[in-house]
N, C-alpha and C positions, 0 to 999 in steps of 0.2 A: 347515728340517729339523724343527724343533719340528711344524710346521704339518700336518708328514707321519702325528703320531700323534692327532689333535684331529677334529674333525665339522669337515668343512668346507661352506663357505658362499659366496652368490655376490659379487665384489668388488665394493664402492660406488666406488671411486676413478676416477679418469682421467686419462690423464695431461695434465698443462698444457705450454702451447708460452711457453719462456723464452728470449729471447738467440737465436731460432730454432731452440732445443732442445727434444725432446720432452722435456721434465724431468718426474719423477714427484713431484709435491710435498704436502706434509699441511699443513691449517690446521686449524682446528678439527674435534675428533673429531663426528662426524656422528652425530647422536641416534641413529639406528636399531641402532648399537651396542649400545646398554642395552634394546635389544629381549630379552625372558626367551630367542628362540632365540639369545643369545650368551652368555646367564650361565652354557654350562659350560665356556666360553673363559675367561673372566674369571677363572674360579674358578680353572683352571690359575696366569695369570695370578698370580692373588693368591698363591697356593702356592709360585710359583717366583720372586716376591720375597724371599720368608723363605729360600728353598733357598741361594741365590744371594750373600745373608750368611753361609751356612756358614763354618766355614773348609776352603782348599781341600783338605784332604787327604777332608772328610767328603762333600765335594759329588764329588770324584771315587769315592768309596764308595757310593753313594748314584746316579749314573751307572752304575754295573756295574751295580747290581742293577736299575734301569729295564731295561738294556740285555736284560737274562736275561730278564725279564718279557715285553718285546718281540719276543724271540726265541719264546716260548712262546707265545705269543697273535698272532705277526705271519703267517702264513698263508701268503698269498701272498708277500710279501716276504721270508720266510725260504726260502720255494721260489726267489725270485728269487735271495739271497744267495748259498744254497745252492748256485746253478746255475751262478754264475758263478767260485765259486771252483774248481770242478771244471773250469768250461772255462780257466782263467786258470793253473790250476797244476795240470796233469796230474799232474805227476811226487811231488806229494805224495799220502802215504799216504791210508786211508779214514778214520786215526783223526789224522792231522794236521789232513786239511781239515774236519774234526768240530772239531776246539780252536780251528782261525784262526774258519771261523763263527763258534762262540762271542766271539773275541775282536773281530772284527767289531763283533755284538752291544754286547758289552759300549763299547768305543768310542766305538758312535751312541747310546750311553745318557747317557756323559760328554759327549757333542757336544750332548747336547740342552740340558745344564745350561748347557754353555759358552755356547751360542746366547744362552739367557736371560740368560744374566751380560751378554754384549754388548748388548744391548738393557733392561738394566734398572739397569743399574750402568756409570757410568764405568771405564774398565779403566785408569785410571793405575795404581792399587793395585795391580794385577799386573805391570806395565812390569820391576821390579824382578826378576821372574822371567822374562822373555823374552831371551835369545841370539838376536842379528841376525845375519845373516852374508851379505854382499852389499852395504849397503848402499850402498858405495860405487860398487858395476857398476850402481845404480840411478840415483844422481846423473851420474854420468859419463853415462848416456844422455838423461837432463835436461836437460845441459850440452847438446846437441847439436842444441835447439831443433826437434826434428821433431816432438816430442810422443813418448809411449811408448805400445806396447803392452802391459799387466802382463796376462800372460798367467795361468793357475792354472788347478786341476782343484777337483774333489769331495773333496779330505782332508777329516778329521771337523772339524779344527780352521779350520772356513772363516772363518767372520764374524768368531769370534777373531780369527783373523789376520791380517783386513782393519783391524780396526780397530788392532792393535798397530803397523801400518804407518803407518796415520792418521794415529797420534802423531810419525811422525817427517817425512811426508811430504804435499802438498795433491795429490789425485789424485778422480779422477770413477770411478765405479762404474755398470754396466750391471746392471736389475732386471728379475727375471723377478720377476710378480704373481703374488701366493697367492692360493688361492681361498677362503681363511678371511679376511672380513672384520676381522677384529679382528688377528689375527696384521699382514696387511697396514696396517692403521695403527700397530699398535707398531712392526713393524721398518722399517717407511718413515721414522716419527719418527726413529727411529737415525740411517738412512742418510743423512737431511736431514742430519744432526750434524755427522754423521763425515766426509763426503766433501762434493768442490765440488760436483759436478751429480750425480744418479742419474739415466740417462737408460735410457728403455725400449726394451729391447732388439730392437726392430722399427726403429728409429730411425737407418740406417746414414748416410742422411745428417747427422745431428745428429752420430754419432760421428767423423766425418771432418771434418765441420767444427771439431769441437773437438780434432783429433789437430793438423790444420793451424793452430790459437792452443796448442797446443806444449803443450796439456794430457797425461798421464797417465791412461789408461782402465784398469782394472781388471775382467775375465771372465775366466767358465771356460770353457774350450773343449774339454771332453768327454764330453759329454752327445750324443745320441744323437737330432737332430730333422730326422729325416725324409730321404730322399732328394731331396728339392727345395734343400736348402741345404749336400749334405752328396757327398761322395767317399769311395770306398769305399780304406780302406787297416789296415794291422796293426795290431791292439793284441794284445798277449800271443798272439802269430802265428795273428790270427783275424780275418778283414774284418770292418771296424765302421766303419759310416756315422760320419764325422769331418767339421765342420763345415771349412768353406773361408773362412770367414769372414775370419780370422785374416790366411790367407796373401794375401785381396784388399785388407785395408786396410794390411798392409807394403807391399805393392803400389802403391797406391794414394800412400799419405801418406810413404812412405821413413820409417817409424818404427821406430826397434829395437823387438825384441822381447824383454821378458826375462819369464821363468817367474818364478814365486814357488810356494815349496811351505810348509807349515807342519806342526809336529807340535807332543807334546805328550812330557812325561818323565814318565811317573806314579812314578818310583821318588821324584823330590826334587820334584816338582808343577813343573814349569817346563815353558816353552814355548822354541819356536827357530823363527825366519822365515829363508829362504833364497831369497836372489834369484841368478839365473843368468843371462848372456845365452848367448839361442840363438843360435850363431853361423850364416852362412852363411845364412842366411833375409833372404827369400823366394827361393827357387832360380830361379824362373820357371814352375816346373811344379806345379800344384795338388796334385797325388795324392805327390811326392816331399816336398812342404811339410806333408801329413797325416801321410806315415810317419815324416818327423824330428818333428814334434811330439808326436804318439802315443809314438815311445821316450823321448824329455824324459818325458812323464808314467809312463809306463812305468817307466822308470828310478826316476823320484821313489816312485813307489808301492812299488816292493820295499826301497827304504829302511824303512816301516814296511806293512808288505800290510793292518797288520786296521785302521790310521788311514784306509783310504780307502772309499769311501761304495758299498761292493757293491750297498747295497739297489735301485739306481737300475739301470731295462732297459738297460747299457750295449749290449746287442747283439737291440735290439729289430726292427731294419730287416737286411736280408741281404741280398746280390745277387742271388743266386737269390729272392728274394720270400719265402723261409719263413722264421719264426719260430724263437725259441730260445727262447722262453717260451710 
């Protein structure tokens, strides 16, 4: 998310074959880093080590007003936000879906700090403010030796929450590459950390191979890529290319499936992770497997609307071939 407001750049990395996994792995940071076209990465970088010491009530203060800034300066992406709140929540006024943008905004402001905090700071220190709730629907399908699918969306509070899990849980995570070099060797560093494997997410046989050693994978599954990988079904009762992905490897591997959703409480600074299993999955039918999972997230998202990540073309691809942006 961070990497969505910074100059980006083309990625050095690659990914390495481990275990006969595409695993995305970091060794040493690669000189071309300290090339002057990355010092105004760095500089971010260095600024949001100090931020990140704040204490939390100042760094969530300090996130709104990024957030407002972004709004004011974000162009396109505030055209995009804009658009989909309108398409996502008719029924709200002109001057409602004016304040949820905003709160949006402000949100991916706080998300960008949190980001940093996961990536630059061990998160025990925060543990103490994190409500679980699930974790036992997660171990129970642990128990069950099939491996698990931890399914999730775009909430603000993503990486956060990944790693609040971390601490309780040993699970593999799927990476999508940033095209900011520098961003992609910080948070690769992380993700080494935090989780057992990061495997790249082109790699479906790696993932299956590691569902069936009863590992625990961790993606989001609502992001919008393309009609070659994706079935058209409802979100917020609008076709939206929904990846199938999900429903081939319960298919495939017989591995429950459970959602994880996360938010955040700016009134007392705490956090709360929520895991669910989706019941009745995989049905057998592709497109009936995108609409139950579409309302999981659905459903998660109007729990808090402005925690979840508008800025992204949720409804870039159409059946009809046209555009909504």
């Amino acid at each position: 998310m961070l990497a969505a407001v910074i100059h980006r750049h083309t990625v050095p990395f690659e990914p390495a074959i481990s275990d006969g996994i595409q695993t995305v792995r970091i060794r040493a940071m690669p000189f071309r880093l300290l090339s002057p076209a990355h010092w105004p990465t760095w500089l971010l970088i260095a600024v949001a080590f100090f931020v990140v010491r704040l204490p939390i009530h100042h760094q969530f203060r300090l996130g709104r007003l990024i957030g407002n800034l972004l709004q004011r300066i974000g162009g396109r992406r505030t055209r995009i936000a804009t658009q989909n709140i309108e398409l996502c929540f008719p029924d709200l006024s002109a001057q409602e879906r004016v304040r949820l943008t905003k709160q949006v905004f402000e949100s991916t402001g706080i998300a960008i700090i949190e980001t940093a905090y996961t990536w630059l700071r061990p998160v025990d220190a925060l543990l103490p403010r994190v409500r679980f709730h699930g974790l036992e629907v997660l171990q129970t399908a642990v128990n069950e030796g099939k491996g698990v699918l931890l399914v999730g969306a775009h909430f603000a509070v993503l990486d956060l929450g990944g790693a609040f899990l971390a601490a309780h849980f040993d699970f593999d995570c799927i990476y999508r590459t940033s095209r900011n070099s520098v961003i992609d060797y910080i948070s690769l560093r992380r993700r080494n950390s935090l989780y057992g494997h990061v495997i790249e997410r082109s790699d479906v046989r790696g993932t299956v191979r590691q569902l069936r050693q009863s590992r625990t994978i961790w993606y989001a599954a609502d992001q919008d890529n393309g009609r070659q990988h994706s079935v058209f079904a409802p979100f917020f009762g609008i076709p939206a290319a929904t990846i199938n992905v999900t429903s081939r490897l319960a298919k495939i591997s017989g591995s429950p499936v459970i959602f994880m959703s996360h938010f955040r409480d700016e009134s007392d600074c705490s956090w709360s992770v929520h895991l669910r299993r989706v019941e009745a999955y995989p049905t057998g039918d592709e497109i009936a497997d995108a609409t139950l999972m579409n309302h999981v997230i659905e459903r998660e998202i109007r729990i808090h609307p402005a925690q979840y990540l508008w800025l992204h073309r949720r409804f870039k691809t159409m059946p009809d071939g046209t555009r909504k942006y």
